[in-house]
C-alpha atoms as one frame of an Amber mdcrd trajectory, in Angstrom:
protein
  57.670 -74.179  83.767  58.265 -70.730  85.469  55.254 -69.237  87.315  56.322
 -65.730  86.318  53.671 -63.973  83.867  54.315 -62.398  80.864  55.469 -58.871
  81.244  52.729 -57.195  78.823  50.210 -58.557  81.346  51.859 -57.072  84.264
  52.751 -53.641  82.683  48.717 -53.820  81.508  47.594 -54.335  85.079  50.240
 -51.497  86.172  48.584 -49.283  83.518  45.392 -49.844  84.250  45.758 -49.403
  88.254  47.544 -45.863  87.483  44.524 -44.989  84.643  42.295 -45.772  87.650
  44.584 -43.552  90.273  44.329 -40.419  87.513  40.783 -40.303  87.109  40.083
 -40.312  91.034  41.523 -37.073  91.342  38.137 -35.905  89.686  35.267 -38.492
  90.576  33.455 -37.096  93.788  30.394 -38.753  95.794  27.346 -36.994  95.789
  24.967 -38.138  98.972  21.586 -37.159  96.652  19.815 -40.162  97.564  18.935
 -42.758 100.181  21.488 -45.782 100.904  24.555 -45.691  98.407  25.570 -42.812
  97.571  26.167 -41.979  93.267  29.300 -40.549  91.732  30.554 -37.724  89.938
  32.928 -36.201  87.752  34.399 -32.929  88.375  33.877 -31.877  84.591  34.688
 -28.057  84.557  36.284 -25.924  87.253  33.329 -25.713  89.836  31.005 -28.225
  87.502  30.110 -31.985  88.252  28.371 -33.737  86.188  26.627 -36.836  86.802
  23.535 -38.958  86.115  20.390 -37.310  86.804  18.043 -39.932  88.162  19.963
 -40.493  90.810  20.463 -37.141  92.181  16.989 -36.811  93.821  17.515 -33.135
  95.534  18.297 -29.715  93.677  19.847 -27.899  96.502  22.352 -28.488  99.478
  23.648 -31.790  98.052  26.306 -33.077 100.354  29.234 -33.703  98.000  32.711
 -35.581  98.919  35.564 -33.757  97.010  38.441 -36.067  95.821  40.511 -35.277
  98.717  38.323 -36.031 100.845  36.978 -32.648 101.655  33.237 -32.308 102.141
  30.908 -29.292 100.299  27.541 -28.736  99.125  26.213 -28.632  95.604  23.524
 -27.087  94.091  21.546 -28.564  90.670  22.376 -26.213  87.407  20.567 -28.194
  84.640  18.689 -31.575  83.819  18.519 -33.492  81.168  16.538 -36.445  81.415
  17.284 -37.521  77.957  20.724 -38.235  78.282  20.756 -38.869  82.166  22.330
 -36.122  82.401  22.890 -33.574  85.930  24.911 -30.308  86.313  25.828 -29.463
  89.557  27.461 -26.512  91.140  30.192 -27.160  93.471  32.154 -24.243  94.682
  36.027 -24.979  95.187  35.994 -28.441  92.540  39.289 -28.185  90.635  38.552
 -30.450  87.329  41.843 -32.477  86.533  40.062 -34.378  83.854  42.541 -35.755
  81.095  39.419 -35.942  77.821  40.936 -39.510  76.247  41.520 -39.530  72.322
  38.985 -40.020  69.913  40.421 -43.976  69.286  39.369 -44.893  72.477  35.560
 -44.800  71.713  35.881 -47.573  69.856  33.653 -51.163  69.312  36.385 -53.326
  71.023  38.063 -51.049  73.019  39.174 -52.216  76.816  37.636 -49.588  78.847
  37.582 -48.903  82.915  34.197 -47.911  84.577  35.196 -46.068  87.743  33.152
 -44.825  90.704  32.999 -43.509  94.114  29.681 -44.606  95.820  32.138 -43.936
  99.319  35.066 -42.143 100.030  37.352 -44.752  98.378  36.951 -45.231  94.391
  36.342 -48.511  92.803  36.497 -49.573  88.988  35.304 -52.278  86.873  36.993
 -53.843  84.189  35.447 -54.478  80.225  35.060 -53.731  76.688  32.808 -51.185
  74.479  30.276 -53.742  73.090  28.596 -51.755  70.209  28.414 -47.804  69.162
  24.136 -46.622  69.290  24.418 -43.734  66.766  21.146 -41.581  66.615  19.532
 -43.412  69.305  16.018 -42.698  70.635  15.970 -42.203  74.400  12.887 -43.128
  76.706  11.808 -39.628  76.412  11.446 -39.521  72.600  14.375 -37.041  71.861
  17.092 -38.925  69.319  20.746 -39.052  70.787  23.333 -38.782  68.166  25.658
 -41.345  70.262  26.116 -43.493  73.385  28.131 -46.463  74.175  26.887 -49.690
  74.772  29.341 -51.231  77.532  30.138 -55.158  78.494  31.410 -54.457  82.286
  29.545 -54.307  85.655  28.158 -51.009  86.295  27.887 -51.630  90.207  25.457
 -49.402  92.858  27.304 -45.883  92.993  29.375 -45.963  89.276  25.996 -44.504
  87.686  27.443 -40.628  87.113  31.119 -41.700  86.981  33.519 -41.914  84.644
  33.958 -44.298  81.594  37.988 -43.990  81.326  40.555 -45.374  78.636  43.927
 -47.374  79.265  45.717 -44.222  80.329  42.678 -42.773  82.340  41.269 -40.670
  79.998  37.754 -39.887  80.504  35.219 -41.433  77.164  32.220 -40.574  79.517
  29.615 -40.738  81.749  28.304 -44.192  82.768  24.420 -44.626  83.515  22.000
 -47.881  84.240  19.222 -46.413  83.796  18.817 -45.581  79.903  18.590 -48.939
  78.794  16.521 -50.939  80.963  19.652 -51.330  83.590  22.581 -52.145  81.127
  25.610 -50.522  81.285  25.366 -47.124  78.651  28.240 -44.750  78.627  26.958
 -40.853  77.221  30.657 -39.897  75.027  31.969 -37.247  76.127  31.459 -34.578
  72.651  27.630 -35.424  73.832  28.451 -34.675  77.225  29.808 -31.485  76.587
  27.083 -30.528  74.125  24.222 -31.329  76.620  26.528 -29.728  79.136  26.509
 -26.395  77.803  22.875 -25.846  77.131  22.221 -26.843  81.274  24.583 -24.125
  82.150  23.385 -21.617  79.900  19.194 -22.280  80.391  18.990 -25.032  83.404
  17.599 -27.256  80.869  17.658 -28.602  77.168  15.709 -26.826  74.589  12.700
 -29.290  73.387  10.786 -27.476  70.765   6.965 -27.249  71.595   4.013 -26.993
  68.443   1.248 -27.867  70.551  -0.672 -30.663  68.306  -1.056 -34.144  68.950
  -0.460 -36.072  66.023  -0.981 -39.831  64.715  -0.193 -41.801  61.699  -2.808
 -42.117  58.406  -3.153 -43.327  55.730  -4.636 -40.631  52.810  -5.197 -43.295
  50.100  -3.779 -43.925  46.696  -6.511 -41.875  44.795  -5.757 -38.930  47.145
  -1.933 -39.454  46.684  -2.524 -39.613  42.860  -4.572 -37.065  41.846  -2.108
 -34.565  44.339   0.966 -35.859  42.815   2.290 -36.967  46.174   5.177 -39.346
  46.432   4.074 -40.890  49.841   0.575 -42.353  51.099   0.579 -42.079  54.705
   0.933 -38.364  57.240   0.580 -37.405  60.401  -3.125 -36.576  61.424  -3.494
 -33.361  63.205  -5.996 -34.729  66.522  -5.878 -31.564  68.715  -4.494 -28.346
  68.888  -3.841 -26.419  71.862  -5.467 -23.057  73.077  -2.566 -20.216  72.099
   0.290 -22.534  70.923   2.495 -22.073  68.195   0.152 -24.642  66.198  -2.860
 -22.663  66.825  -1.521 -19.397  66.162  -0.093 -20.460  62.536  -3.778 -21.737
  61.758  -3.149 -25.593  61.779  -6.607 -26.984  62.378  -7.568 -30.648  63.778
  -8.246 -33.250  60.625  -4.985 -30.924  58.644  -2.844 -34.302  57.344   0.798
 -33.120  58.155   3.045 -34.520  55.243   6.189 -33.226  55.521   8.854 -31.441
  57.841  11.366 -28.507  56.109  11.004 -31.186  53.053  11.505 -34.260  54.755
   8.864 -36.525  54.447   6.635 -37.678  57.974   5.566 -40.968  57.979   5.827
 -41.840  62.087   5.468 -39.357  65.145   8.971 -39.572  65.333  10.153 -38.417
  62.231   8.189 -34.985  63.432   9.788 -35.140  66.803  13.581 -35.558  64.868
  12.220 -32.332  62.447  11.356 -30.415  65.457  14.196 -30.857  67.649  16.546
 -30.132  65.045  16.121 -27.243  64.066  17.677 -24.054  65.714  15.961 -21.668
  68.434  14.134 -19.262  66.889  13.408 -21.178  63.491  10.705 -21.840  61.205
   9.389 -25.088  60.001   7.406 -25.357  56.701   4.902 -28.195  56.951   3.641
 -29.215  53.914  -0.049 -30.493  54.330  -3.095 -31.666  53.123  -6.411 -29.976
  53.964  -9.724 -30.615  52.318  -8.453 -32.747  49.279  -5.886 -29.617  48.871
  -2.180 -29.435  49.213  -1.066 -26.596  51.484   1.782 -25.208  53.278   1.460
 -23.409  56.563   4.813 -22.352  58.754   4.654 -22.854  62.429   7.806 -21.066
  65.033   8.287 -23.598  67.792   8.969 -22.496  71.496  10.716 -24.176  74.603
   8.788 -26.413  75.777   9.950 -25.781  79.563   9.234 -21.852  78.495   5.890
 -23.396  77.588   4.935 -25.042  80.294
């Protein structure tokens, strides 16, 4: 029997090696931490993205280019939702190849690549399962990410997920779900990526109330006509917030959103975060036995603060 193997498992390994070789010439090492360095990708001309928890410093960030030149970065943006860090880096040339939309796939092979060092290194695996409109840590809902079966090694958190012919999918992160291996697509990416260049951070709309689930009671729920017999109860409102100033008082029962119906905290969180800067919601309530509707503009929460 001849020891040769097949030819589509050679030309696979060839291909893969050379997907590896074209997305080093954009995955930089970023010395933001102690011990092992993280990764990068240069994702724009003079814009690296990479995970945020592990870039522990906002300004002079030593930063290895992918020839091997060093430079400084500087943080743009945060988002600790999506892991997410924009850094400055004068003189990064992106030659990022974006991968085609059949490569985010359940099933597809996939390459996680990193440079935690001067040389890169990659690990070899599959896209295990799609997460659509999943809630991070933090309470904001993602619309994607990609759950990944590969080793996500120390130093690949803020590289590259990469396709067959080194096409970038996304960014690669341990830290959003409990240490497995989560890749943020890149249409998310460059969403998320945006919003840090324009503010420094992503908008998170801000009522001021604190909220918790109740139950009104099915003689309350009949006699208003109300489809549903559970709302939010308001607990407290704070002094000058956006809450306060539309005249939502502690004990209001918050019942819907814009029309859509609040049974759990986060159902107001998705309502709030949705809508655009500058919008109104319409909260439909009940206040002393009586229906009512009372609209409330959210502001930035980081404006807020």
């Amino acid at each position: 029997m001849s020891s040769k193997k097949p030819a589509t498992i050679v030309e696979l390994s060839t291909q893969l090696s050379s997907a590896v070789d074209t997305a080093s010439a954009s995955i930089v090492s970023i010395y933001a931490r102690r011990r092992i360095p993280s990764s990068g990708v240069i994702w724009r001309d003079g814009v690296v993205v990479s995970a945020s928890h592990t870039v522990r410093r906002d300004e002079e960030i030593p930063v290895t280019l992918p020839n091997g030149d060093s430079t400084t970065a500087r943080v743009a943006g945060r988002d600790p939702a999506t892991d997410l860090v924009a850094l400055r880096v004068e003189g990064a040339a992106s030659a990022k190849t974006v991968a085609d939309d059949d490569s985010a796939k359940v099933g597809a092979i996939v390459l996680a690549a990193g440079r935690p060092g001067r040389n890169v290194t990659a690990s070899f695996g599959i896209i295990s399962a799609i997460a659509d409109g999943w809630r991070s840590p933090y309470g904001r809902r993602v619309e994607k990410l990609l759950k990944l079966n590969l080793s996500v090694y120390d130093g690949f958190s803020g590289g590259p997920l990469i396709d067959p012919s080194g096409g970038v999918i996304g960014i690669n992160t341990s830290t959003l779900a409990r240490g497995a291996p989560i890749s943020v697509p890149t249409p998310v990416v460059d969403r998320v990526l945006d919003e840090l260049l324009e503010r420094g951070h992503i908008r998170r709309g801000y009522v001021g109330v604190a909220l918790h689930p109740v139950d009104i009671g099915a003689a309350l729920a009949t006699r208003l006509k109300l489809d549903q017999q559970n709302g939010l109860v308001i607990l407290s409102v704070a002094d000058g917030s956006p809450a306060d100033n539309a005249g939502l008082l502690i004990g209001d029962v918050v019942l819907s959103a814009n029309g859509q119906s609040l049974r759990e905290h986060s159902n107001f969180l998705d309502a709030l975060w949705s809508i655009e800067e500058g919008a109104t919601l319409e909260l439909g309530l009940v206040r002393g036995g009586e229906r009512k509707t009372v609209s409330v503009t959210p502001t930035d929460r980081e404006a807020a603060a």
